[in-house]
C-alpha positions as CSV (number, residue, x, y, z in Angstrom):
1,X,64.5,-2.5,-0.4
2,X,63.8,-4.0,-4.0
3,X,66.9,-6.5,-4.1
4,X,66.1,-9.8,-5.0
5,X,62.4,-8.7,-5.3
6,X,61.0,-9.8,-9.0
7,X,59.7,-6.9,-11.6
8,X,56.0,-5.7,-10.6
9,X,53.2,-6.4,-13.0
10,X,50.8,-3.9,-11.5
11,X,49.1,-0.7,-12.8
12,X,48.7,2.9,-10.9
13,X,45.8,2.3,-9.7
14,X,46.1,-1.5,-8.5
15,X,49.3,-1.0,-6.8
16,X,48.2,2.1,-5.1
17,X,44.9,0.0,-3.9
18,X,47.5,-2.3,-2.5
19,X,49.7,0.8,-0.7
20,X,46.3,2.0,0.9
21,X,45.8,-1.4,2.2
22,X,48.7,-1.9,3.5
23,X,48.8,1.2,5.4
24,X,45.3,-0.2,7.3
25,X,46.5,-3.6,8.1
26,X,50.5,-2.2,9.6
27,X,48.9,0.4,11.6
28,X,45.0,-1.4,12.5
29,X,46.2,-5.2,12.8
30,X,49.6,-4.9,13.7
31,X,50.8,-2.4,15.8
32,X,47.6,-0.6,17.5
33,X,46.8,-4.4,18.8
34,X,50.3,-4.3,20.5
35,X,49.7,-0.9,22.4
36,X,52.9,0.1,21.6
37,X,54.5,3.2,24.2
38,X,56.7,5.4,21.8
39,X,58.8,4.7,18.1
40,X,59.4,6.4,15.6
41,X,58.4,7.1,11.8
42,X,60.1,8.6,8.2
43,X,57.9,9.2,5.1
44,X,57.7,10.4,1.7
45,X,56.0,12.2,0.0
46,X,53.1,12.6,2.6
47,X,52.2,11.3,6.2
48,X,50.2,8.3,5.9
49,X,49.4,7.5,9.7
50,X,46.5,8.5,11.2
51,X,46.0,6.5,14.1
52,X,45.8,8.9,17.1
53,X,47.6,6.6,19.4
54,X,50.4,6.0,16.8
55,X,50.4,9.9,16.7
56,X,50.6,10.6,20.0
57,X,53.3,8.5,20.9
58,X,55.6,8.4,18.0
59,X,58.2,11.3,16.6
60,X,58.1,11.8,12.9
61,X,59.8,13.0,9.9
62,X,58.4,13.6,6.6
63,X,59.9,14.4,3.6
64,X,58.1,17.0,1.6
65,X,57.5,18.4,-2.4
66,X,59.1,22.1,-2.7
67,X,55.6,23.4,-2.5
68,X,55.6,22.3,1.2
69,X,59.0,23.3,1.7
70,X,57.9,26.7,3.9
71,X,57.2,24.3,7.1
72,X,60.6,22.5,6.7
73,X,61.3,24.4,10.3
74,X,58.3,24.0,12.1
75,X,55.9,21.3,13.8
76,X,53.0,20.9,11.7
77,X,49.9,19.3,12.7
78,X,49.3,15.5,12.6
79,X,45.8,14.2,11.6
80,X,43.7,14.3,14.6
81,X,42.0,11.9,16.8
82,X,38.7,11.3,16.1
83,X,36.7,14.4,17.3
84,X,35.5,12.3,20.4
85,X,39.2,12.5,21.7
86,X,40.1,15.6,20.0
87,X,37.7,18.0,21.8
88,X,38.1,16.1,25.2
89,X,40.7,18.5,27.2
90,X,42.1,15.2,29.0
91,X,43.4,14.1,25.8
92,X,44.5,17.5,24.5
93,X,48.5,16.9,24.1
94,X,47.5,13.3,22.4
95,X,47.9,15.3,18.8
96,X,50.8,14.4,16.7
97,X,53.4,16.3,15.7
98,X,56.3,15.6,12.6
99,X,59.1,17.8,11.2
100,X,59.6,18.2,7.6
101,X,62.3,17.7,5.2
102,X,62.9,18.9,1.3
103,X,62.4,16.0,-1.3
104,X,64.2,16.3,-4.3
105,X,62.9,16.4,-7.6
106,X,65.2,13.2,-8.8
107,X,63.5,11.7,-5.4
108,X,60.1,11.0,-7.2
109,X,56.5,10.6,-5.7
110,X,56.6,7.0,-5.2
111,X,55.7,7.1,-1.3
112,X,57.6,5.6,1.6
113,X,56.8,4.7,5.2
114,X,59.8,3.3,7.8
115,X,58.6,3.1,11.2
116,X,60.8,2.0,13.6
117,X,59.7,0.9,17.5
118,X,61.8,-1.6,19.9
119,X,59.3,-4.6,19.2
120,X,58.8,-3.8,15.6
121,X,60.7,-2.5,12.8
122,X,58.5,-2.2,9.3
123,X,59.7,-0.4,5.7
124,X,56.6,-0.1,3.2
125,X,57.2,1.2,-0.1
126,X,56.2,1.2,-4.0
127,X,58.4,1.0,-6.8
128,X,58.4,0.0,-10.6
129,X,58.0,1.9,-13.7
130,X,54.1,1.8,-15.4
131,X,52.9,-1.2,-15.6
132,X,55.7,-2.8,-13.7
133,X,54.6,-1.3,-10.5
134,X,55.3,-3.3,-6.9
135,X,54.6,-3.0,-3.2
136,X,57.4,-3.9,-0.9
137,X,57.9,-4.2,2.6
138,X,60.9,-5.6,4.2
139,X,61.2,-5.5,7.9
140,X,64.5,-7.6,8.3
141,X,66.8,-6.0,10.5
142,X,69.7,-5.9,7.6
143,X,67.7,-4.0,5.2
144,X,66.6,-1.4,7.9
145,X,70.0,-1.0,9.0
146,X,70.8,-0.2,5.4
147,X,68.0,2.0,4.6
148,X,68.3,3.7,7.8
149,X,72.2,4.5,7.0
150,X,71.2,6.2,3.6
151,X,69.1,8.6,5.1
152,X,71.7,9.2,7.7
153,X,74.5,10.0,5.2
154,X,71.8,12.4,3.3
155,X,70.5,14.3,6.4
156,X,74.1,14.4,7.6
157,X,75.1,16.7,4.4
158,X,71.3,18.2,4.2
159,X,70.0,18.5,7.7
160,X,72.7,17.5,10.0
161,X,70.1,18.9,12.8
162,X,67.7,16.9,11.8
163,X,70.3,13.7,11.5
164,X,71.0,13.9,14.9
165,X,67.7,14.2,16.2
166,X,67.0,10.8,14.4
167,X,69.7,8.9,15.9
168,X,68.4,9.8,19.3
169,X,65.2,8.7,18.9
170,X,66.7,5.5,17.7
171,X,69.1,5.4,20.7
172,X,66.1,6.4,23.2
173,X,64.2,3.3,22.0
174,X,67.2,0.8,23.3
175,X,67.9,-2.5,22.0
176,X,65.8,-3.5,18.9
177,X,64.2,-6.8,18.8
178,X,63.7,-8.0,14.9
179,X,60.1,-9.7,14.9
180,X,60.3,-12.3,12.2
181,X,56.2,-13.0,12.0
182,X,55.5,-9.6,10.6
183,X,56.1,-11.0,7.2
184,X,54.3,-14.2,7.7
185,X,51.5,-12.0,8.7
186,X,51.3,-9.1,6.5
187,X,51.2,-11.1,2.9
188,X,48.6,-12.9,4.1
189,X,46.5,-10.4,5.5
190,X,46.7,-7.9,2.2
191,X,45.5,-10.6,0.6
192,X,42.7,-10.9,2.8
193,X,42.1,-7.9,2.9
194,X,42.0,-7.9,-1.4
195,X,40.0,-10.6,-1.8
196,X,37.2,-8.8,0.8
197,X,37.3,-5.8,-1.2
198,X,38.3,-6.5,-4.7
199,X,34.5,-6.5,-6.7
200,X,33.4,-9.4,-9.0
201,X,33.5,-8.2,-12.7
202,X,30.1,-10.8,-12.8
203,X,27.7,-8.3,-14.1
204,X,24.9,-10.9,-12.5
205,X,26.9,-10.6,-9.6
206,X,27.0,-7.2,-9.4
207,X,23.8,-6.4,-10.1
208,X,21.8,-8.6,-8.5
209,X,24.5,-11.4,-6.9
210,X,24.8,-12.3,-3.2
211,X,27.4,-14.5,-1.8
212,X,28.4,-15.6,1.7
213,X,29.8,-13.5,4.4
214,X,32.6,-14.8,7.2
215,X,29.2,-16.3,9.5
216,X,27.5,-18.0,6.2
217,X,24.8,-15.2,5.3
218,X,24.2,-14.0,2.0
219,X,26.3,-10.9,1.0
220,X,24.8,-8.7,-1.5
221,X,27.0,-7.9,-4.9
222,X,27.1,-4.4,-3.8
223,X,29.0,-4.6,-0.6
224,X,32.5,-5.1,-2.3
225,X,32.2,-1.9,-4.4
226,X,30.8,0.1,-1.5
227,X,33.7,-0.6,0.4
228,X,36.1,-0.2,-2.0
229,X,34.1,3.3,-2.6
230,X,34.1,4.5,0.7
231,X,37.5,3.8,1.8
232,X,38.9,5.3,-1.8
233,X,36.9,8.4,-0.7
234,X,38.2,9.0,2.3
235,X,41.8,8.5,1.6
236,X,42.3,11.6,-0.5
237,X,39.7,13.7,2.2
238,X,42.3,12.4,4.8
239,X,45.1,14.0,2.6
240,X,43.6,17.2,2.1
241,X,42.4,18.1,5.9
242,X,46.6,16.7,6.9
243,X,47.4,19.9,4.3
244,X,45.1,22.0,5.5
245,X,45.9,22.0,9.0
246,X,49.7,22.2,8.1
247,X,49.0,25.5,6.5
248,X,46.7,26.8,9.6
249,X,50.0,26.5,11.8
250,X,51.4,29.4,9.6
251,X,51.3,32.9,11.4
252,X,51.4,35.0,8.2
253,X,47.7,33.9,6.7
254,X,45.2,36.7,6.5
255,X,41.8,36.1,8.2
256,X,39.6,35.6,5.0
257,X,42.5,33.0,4.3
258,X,42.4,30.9,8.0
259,X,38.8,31.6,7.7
260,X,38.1,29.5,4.3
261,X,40.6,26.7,5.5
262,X,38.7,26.0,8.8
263,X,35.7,25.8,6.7
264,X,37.5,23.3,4.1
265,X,38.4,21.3,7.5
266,X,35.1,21.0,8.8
267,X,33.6,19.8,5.5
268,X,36.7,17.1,4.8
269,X,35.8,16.5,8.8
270,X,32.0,15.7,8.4
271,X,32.9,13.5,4.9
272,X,35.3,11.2,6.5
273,X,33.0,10.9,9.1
274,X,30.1,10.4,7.1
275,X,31.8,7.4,4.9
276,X,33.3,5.8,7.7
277,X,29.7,5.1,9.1
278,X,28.7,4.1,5.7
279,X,32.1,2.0,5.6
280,X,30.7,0.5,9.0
281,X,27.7,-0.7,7.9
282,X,29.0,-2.1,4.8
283,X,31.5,-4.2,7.2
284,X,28.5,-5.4,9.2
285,X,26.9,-6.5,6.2
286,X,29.7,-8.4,5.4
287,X,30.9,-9.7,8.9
288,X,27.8,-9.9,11.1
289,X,29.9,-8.2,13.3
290,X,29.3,-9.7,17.4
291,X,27.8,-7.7,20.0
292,X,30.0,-9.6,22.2
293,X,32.7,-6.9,21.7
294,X,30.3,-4.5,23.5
295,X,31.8,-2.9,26.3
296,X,30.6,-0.2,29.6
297,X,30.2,2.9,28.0
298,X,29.1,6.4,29.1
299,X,26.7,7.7,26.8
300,X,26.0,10.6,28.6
301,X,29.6,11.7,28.6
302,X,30.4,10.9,25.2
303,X,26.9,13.1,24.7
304,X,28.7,16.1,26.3
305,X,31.7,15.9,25.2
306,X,30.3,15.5,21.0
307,X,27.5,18.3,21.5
308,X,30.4,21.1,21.2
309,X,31.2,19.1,17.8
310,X,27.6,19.1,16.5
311,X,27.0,22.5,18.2
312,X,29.9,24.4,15.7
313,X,28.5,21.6,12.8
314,X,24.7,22.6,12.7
315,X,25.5,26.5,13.9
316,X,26.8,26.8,9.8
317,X,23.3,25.6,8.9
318,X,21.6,28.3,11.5
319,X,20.4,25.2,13.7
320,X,20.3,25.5,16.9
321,X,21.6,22.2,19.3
322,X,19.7,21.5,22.6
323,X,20.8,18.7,25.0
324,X,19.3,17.8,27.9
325,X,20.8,14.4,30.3
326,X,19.5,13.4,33.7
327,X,22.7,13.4,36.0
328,X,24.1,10.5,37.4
329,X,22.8,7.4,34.6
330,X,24.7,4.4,35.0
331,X,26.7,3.2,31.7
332,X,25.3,1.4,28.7
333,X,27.0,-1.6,26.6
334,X,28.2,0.0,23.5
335,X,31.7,0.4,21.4
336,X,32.3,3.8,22.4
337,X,34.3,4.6,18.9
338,X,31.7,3.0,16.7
339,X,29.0,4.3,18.6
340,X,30.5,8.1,17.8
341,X,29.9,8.0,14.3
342,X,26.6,6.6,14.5
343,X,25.3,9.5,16.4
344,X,27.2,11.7,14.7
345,X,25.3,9.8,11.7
346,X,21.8,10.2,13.1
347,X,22.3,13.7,13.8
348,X,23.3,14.6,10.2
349,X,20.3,12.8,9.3
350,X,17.5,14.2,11.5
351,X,18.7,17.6,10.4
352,X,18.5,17.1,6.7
353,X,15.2,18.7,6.9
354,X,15.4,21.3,8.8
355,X,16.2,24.8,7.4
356,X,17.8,27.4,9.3
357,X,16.2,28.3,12.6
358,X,15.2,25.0,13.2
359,X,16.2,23.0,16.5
360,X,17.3,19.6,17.5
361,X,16.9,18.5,20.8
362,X,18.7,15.6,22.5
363,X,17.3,14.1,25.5
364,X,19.1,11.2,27.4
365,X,16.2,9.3,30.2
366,X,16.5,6.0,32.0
367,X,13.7,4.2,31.3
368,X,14.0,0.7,33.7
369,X,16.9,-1.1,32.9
370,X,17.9,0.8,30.0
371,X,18.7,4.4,28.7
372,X,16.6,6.0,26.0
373,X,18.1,8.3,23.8
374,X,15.2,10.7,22.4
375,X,16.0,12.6,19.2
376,X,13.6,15.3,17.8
377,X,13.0,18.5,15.5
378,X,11.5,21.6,15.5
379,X,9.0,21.2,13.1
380,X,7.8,24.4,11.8
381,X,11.2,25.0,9.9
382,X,10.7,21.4,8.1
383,X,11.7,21.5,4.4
384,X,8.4,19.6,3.7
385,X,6.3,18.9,6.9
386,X,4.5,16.3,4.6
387,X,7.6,14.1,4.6
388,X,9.8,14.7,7.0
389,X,8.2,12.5,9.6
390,X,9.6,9.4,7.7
391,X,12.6,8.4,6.5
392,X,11.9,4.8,5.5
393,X,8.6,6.2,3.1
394,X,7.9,6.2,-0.3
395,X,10.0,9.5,-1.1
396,X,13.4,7.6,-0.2
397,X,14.8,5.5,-3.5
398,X,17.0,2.6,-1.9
399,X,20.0,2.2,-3.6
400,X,20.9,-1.6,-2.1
401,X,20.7,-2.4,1.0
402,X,23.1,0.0,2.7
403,X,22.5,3.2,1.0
404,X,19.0,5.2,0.1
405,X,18.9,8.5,-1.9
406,X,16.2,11.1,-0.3
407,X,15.1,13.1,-3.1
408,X,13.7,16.0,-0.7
409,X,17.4,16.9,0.4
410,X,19.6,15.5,-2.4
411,X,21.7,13.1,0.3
412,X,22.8,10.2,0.4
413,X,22.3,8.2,3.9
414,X,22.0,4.7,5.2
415,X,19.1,2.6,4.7
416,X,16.4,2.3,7.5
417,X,17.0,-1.2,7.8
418,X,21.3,-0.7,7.3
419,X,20.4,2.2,10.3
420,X,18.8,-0.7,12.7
421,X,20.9,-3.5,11.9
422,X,24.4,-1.1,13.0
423,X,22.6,0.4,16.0
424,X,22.1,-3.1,17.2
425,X,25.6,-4.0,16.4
426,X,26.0,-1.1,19.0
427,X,23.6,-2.3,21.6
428,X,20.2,-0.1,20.6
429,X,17.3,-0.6,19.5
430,X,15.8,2.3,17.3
431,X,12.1,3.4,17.0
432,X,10.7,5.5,15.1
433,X,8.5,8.1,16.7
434,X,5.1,9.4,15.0
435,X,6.2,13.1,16.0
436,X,9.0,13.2,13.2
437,X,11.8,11.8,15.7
438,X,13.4,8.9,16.8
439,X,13.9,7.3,20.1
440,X,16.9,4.7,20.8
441,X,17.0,2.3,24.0
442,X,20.4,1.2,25.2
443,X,20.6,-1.4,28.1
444,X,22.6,-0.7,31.1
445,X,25.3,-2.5,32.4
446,X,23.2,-3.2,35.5
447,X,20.8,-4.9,33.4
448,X,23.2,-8.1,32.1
């Protein structure tokens, strides 16, 4: 994969930013957009996708560190859909699945990702010594053919079971069609995707700095650095829960064991979530994202199937979860996956204050053309009645415009402003209610 490509001149942790990026743009803006049926992916020393359509539909082999090497014969668990699709039983058998192979000391770290499908063949790597560090991609069909071939010879002597079950998944996808605008593409798009991210080293700038978004508005300097925060966060979270749930397919872990690694899940679970609202509103801060994209959504649904997610959340914290929906509401214009993690945002946040024993109670109402969403404690098991009624008041220290500190519960959460401005990226319009709750009014599709 590195002939003909010049020495590197990149660091650890530059090249690595680069590798991460990468990863987003061949799985988000190239082969998700192409709704692609079934293919087929090799990695090293970790899996790196984590789209749940990729997952579902593709067969997978990673190679694995010794540590790992106790699930070389077994299916281990992929990273999951988002928990909207996970818990929905319709999309139960959507979870991945890869077998793994033994990496060899001499092998190195350096990770790898081939992934092979009949519209699109892609090979990602990094390579270089310190300081002489690279990314390359190649998706030519001569240099897969090669690459492909020298894992063939080495599973063929290592794993000839495992060999053979990789020719047929190549031979089950049929005649491969080399796309030549995946390169033309893909440069061009890290380096978008870089310069969005990549913060000014202008201490002005950083401090107290704005600059234009994509639509012309002014872009505060601490949008680049929250974004590069949030998805550096979430990266290694995503790593550890893919381990974790590797190690809950193994049938010899005691209880206490299974036990502590569900609750090691959950957590890693509620932090991706968590910064990937953050990361949402950072990206509408910076894109003034359309509500054209909006689309008919069924909020009472998603409701339903999410309040077993936030039931098991909030039981750790001794809080119980009541929802109530009037049958038979007509949908509302939302993005359904976006719309997810805000909720899933609003009720971390309206439970902050609550101790154990408290309640939170959902209620979903038409009201005219719209649907109101009502969200509200039980008050008596406030942390401080005094202040729990507001979140936008004098006890909250904003950090920027995306992020506040609330010194009553020692979180981090979105601004009320960063809160209103993504809800109505999402089609609501939040108020905030005088009895410590908040009330959210979606419009039906009826009402366009």
């Amino acid at each position: 994969m590195a002939e003909g490509v010049p020495y590197g001149r990149l660091d650890e942790q530059i090249v690595r930013r680069l590798w991460w990026a990468a990863l987003e743009i061949i799985q988000d803006e190239i082969l998700v957009p192409m709704d692609l049926k079934k293919g087929m992916w090799l990695a090293s020393p970790l899996p790196v996708l984590y789209d749940s359509n990729l997952l579902s539909r593709f067969r997978g082999w990673v190679w694995v560190p010794d540590e790992f090497s106790r699930f070389n014969n077994s299916n281990v668990g992929l990273l999951p859909p988002s928990s909207l699709r996970a818990i929905d039983p319709a999309n139960q058998k959507s979870a991945g699945s890869f077998r793994t192979l033994p990496l060899r000391e001499e092998d190195g770290q350096d990770p790898l990702l081939i992934i092979i499908t009949k519209e699109v063949q892609i090979a990602l790597a990094l390579q270089g010594i310190p300081g002489e560090r690279n990314l390359l991609m190649r998706s030519d069909p001569e240099t897969l053919t090669d690459v492909l071939n020298i894992l063939d010879k080495r599973l063929d002597l290592e794993k000839p079971e495992h060999a053979k079950e990789i020719r047929e998944s190549l031979a089950d996808l049929g005649q491969l069609k080399s796309n030549e605008n995946i390169a033309k593409v893909f440069w061009p798009l890290i380096a978008s995707r870089l310069a969005g991210i990549a913060p000014s080293w202008n201490i002005h700038t950083l401090q107290d700095g704005e600059k234009p978004g994509k639509s012309g508005h002014k872009v505060s300097g601490e949008i680049p650095i929250l974004e590069a925060l949030t998805h550096e966060i979430r990266t290694p979270l995503t790593t550890i829960r893919t381990l974790i749930r590797s190690l809950l397919r193994r049938k010899d872990l005691s209880k206490i064991v299974i036990s502590r690694l569900k609750e090691i899940d959950a957590e890693c679970t509620e932090q991706i979530d968590r910064f990937g609202l953050i990361f949402n509103a950072v990206e509408l801060e910076r894109n003034q994202v359309s509500k054209s994209d909006l689309a008919k959504t069924d909020l009472g649904k998603i409701l339903e199937i999410l309040f077993a997610v936030w039931e098991k959340q909030l039981d750790r914290r001794g809080i119980k979860l009541s929802l109530d929906i009037t049958p038979n509401l007509p949908p509302v214009l939302s993005d359904p996956e976006r719309l997810e993690l805000m909720l899933g945002g609003l009720i971390d946040r309206n439970t902050r204050g609550i101790l154990s024993g408290g309640i939170l109670l959902l209620e979903l109402r038409p009201a005219g053309q719209r649907l109101k969403l009502k969200i509200t404690s039980d008050f008596s098991f406030s942390v401080n009645p005094k202040h729990a009624q507001d979140d936008d008041n004098e006890q909250n220290a904003d950090l920027g415009t995306v992020l506040s500190w609330n010194p009553n519960t020692g979180s981090l959460q979105l601004t009320q402003a960063a809160t209103q401005r993504l809800l109505a990226s999402l089609g609501g319009r939040l108020i905030r209610r005088r009895d410590r709750g908040i009330t959210i009014f979606f419009p039906t599709t009826d009402s366009q």
